[in-house]
N, C-alpha and C positions, 0 to 999 in steps of 0.2 A: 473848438470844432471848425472845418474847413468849410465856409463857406461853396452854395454852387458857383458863384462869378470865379472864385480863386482858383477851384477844381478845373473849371472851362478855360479859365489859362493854359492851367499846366498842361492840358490835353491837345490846345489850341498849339502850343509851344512845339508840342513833341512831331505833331502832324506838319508843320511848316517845316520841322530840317526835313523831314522824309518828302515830301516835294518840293522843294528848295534845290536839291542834287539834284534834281531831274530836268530843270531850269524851266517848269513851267509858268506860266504868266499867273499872279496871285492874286491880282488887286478883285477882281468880282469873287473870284477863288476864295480868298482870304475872308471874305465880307460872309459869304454866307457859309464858310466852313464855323465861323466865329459864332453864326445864330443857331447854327446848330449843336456847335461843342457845348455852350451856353445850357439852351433845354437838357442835352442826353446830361448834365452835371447836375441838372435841376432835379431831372427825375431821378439821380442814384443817389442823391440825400433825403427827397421825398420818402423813398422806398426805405434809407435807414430810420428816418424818425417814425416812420409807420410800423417796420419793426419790432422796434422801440417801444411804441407804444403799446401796441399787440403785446409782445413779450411782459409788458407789467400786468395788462390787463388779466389777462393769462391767469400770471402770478397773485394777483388778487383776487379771480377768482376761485382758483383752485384752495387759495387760503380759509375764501367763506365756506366751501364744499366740504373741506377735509376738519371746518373745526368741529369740536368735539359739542361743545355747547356757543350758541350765540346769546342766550340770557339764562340768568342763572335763577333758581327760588331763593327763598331766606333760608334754606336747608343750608343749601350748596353755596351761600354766597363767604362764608369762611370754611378753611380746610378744617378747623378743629375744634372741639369744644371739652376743656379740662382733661386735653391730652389725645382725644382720640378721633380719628379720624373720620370723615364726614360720611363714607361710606358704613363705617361701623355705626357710627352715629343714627346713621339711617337705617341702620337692620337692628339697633336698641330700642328706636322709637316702631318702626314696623312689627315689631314682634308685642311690645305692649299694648300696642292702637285697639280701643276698640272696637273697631267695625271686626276685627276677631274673637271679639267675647263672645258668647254663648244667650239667646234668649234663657230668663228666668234665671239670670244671676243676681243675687240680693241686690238690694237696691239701698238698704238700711245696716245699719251698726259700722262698728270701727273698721276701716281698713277697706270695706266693702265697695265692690263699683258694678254700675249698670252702665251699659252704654243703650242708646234710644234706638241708633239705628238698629241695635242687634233685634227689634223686632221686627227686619224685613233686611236681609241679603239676599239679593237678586240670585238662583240658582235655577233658573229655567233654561229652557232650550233658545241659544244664541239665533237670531235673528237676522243679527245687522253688526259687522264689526270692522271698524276702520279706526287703525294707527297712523295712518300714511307712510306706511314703508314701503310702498312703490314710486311716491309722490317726491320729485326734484325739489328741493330748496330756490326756493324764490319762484315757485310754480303754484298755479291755484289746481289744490286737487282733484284729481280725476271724476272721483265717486262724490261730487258736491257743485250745487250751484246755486249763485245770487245775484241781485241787483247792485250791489255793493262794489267791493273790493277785496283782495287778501290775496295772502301768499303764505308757503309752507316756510316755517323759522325750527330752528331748533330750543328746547327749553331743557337743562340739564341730559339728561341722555336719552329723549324722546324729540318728536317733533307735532309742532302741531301747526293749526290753521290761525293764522295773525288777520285778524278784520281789521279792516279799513271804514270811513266815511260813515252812513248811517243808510241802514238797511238788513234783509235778511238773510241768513244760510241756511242752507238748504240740503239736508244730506239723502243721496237719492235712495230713496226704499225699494227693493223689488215688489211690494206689496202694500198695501196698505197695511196699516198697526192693527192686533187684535185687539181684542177687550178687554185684555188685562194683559200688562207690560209695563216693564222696568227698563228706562232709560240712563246708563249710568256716563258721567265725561267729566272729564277735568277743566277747571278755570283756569287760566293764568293771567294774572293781571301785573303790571309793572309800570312805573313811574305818575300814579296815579294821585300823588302829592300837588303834582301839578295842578298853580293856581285856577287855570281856567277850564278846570274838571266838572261845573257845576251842571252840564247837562247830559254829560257822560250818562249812559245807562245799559243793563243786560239782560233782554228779555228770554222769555221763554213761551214760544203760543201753540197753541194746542186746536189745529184747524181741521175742513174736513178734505182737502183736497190740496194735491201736493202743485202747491205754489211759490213763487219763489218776490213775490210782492205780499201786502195786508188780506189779509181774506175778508169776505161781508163780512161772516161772523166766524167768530173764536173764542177763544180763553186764553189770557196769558196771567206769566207772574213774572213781573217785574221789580229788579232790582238796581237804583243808583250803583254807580260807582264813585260817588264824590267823597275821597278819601277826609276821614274829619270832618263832615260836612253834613249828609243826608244821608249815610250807609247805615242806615239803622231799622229800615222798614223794608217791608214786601208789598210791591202793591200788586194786590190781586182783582183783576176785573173778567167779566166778559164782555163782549158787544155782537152788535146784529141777532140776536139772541132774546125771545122774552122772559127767559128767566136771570133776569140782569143782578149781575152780581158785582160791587164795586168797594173795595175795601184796603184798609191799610192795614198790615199785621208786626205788628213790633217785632224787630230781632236786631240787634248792634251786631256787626259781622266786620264791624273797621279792621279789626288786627287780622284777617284773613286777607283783608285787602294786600295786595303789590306782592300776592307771591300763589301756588296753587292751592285750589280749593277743588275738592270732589265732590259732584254731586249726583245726586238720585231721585229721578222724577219715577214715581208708581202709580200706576193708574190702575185700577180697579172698577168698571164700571164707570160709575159718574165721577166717585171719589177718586180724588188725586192727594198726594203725597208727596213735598219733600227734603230730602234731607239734607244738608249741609255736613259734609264728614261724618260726623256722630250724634249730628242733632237734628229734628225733625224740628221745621220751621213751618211749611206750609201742611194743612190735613183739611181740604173742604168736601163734603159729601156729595157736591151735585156740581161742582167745579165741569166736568167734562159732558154736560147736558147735552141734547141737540143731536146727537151723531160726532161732538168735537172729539180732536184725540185720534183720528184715523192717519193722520199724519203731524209732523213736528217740526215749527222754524225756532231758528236761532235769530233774534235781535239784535242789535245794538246800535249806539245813535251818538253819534258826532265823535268816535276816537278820529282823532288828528293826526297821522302821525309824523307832521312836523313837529309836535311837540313832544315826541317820539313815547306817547302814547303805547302801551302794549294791552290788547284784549284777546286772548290766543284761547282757542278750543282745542282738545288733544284725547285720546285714546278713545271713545265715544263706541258704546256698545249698548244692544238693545237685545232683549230677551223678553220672548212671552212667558207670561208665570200664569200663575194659577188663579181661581178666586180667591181674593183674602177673607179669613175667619170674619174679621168685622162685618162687611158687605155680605158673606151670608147669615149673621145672626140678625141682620137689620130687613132681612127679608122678611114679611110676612106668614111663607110657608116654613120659615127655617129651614133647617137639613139635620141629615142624619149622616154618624158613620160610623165603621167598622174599626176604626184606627185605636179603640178602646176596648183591652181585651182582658179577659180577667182569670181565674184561675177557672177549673171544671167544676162545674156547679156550684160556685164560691161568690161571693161579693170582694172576691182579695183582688186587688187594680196588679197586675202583671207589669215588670218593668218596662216594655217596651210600647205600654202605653202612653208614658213620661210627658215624650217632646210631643204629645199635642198638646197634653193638658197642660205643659206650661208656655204653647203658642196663646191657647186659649187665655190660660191665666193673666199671659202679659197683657192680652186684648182686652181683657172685662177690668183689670187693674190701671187701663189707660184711658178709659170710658167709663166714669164713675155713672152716667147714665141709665148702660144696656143691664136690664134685667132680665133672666132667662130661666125657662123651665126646661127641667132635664127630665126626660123620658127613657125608661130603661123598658129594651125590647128583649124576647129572649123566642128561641126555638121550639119545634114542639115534643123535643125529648122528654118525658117525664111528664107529671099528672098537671092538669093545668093549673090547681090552686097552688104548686108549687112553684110552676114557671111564674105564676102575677106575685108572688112574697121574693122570690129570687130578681125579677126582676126591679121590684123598688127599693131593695137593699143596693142592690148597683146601682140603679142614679144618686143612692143615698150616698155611695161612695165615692163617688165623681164629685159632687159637691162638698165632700168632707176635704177633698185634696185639694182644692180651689181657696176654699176656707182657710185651710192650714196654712198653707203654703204662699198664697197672694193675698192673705188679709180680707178677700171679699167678704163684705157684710151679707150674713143670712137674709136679711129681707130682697136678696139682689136673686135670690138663686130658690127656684121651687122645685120638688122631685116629686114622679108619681112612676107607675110602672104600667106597662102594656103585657108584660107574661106574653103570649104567642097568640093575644088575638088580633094582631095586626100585621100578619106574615105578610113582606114582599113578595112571595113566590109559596109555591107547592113541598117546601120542605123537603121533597122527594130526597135528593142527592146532599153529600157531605157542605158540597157548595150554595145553594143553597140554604141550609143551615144555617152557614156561615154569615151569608148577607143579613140573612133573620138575627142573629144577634147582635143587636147594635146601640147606638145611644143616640137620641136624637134629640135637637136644642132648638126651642123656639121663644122668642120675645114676650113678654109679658107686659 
């Protein structure tokens, strides 16, 4: 490449014959035509390597823009497995996963499978949902804030939030959280082999006011990321709080490490929930005490990413749900309801009474604990000593399918009948009626 002193020559050269024929005097002439041919050759190499540089930069950024993935899971980290492709591969394993099984599928004999989570898919009314599919790469997202660090990466054909340093995120709520809500998001973790992992960690707190530093009081549940190391426990505490809670709860989770992990936090009341893909790890009854749970930070503590560290958050959606069956049979007054219907003046369970009773069943069959009395209510069609015999054959039948079906032990489950002295309303209207016949379950 041509130097600028060589350039300042050749321009110096050309401009001397053109005033040279003219016979003007050179010697001051020549002196500072030379300081100037000089600079103007400095800056037209300046301006190519600048160029130059521009132009790669350019080029290497458009490269990180337009790649398709910048880190990849252990899914996606080979194209093939015994011939097939990694995308099929992934709609083989998608289509078998349990978080698609069905509550109240055996759980016992050959062949058979239960998955855990299947007693809770979040299907409430969405909340809060952020992908970052507005959000630039190498941008901290819009709808999120922290004391930390991050920036949006790509992980196979999503993007998510890549944390930095130690601190928390914060994703902004229109509202504060209701009182029962399912938080679901995906973990990404990568290169977590890395020897000086030992204080790595990923919290989750459960506060009451949307901060983006520690609150006085909270709940969190935390878990290491020290691959091979400490990944084996939850620690679950709270603080600022008198009903102080501080515990370790066993779960080996290593081989989920260095690639995604889904999770699902469920809140109910005080009770919180959660689960790990298809296994429920954390379930403490009075975990979100206090008023905590109105709002949710994300944690995490010393990723490095010189040691090119990955702790990345990605699809993150929040839905208010319902009360769960548990948290109402642990109430005092229990509940009643309608959702159990039976044939016209029959003790015969109707099939589309099913999915509760095997919501119910999974619940009383996962709580060897809760013991419950079933009350059968009925309308005031018909003579009353009729409606009090019709109605204790029905709770008698509610309990017979419990039994059957979930193995519950009879001393778990007591039946009596109310017949129509305990009507909701005036019976007057078909509606009415209707509320009036029902089943209602309380703790014993």
């Amino acid at each position: 490449m041509m130097n600028y002193s060589s350039l300042a020559k050749v321009i110096l050269f050309g401009i001397t014959l053109s005033v040279s024929s003219e016979g003007i005097s050179q010697s001051k002439f020549l002196k500072d035509l030379k300081k100037t041919a000089e600079e103007s050759a400095k800056r037209t190499v300046e301006r190519n390597v600048e160029q130059k540089t521009a132009d790669a930069t350019d080029k290497a950024f458009e490269s990180v823009m337009e790649a398709p993935n910048i880190f990849k899971s252990k899914k996606n980290r080979s194209k093939t497995e015994k011939g097939k492709p990694t995308d099929e591969k992934r709609r083989t394993e998608s289509s078998t996963s349990g978080s698609n099984s069905k509550a109240g599928t055996s759980s016992s004999g050959a062949g058979s499978e239960m998955s855990i989570a299947g007693q809770f898919i979040p299907n409430g009314q969405v909340m809060y949902l952020d992908d970052f599919e507005r959000d630039a790469i190498g941008d901290f997202p819009s709808k999120w804030e922290t004391n930390s660090g991050g920036e949006i990466i790509t992980v196979d054909d999503f993007k998510a939030l890549r944390t930095s340093g130690t601190g928390f995120f914060v994703p902004m709520l229109p509202r504060e959280l209701p009182e029962n809500y399912a938080v679901e998001f995906d973990l990404f973790t990568y290169n977590l082999e890395y020897k000086g992992t030992t204080a790595l960690r990923f919290g989750i707190h459960l506060v009451e006011e949307p901060l983006i530093s520690k609150a006085k009081k909270g709940a969190e549940i935390e878990m290491p990321l020290w691959y091979k190391g400490a990944s084996d426990y939850f620690m679950v505490e709270t603080y600022g709080i008198p009903s102080k809670i501080s515990n370790k709860i066993p779960y080996d989770y290593t081989e989920k490490l260095n690639d995604i992990i889904h999770f699902t936090l469920v809140k109910n009341g005080k009770r919180v929930r959660l689960f790990l893909d298809e296994t429920k790890v954390v379930d403490i009854p009075s975990l979100a005490s206090d008023n905590l749970g109105k709002y949710i930070q994300f944690y995490v503590r010393e990723v490095d990413l010189q040691k090119n560290l990955v702790v990345a958050l990605a699809n993150l959606k929040i839905t208010e749900e319902g009360e769960d069956l548990r948290s109402k049979l642990l109430k005092a007054e229990g509940f009643s309801t309608t959702a159990i219907l039976f044939q016209t003046a029959s003790d015969k369970l109707q099939p589309s009474s099913f999915e509760f009773l095997d919501q119910l069943g999974e619940v009383l069959k996962a709580d060897e604990f809760i013991r419950v009395q079933i009350i059968g209510h009925t309308d005031s069609d018909g003579d009353e000593a009729s409606n009090q015999t019709l109605s204790e054959k029905r709770a008698a039948s509610v309990a017979a399918y419990l039994q059957d079906k979930f193995g519950i032990a009879s001393n778990r489950l007591q039946t009596s009948g109310k017949g129509e002295s305990e009507p909701l309303n005036s019976n007057a209207s078909s509606a009415e009626k209707a509320a009036n016949r029902r089943v209602e379950f309380k703790k014993f």
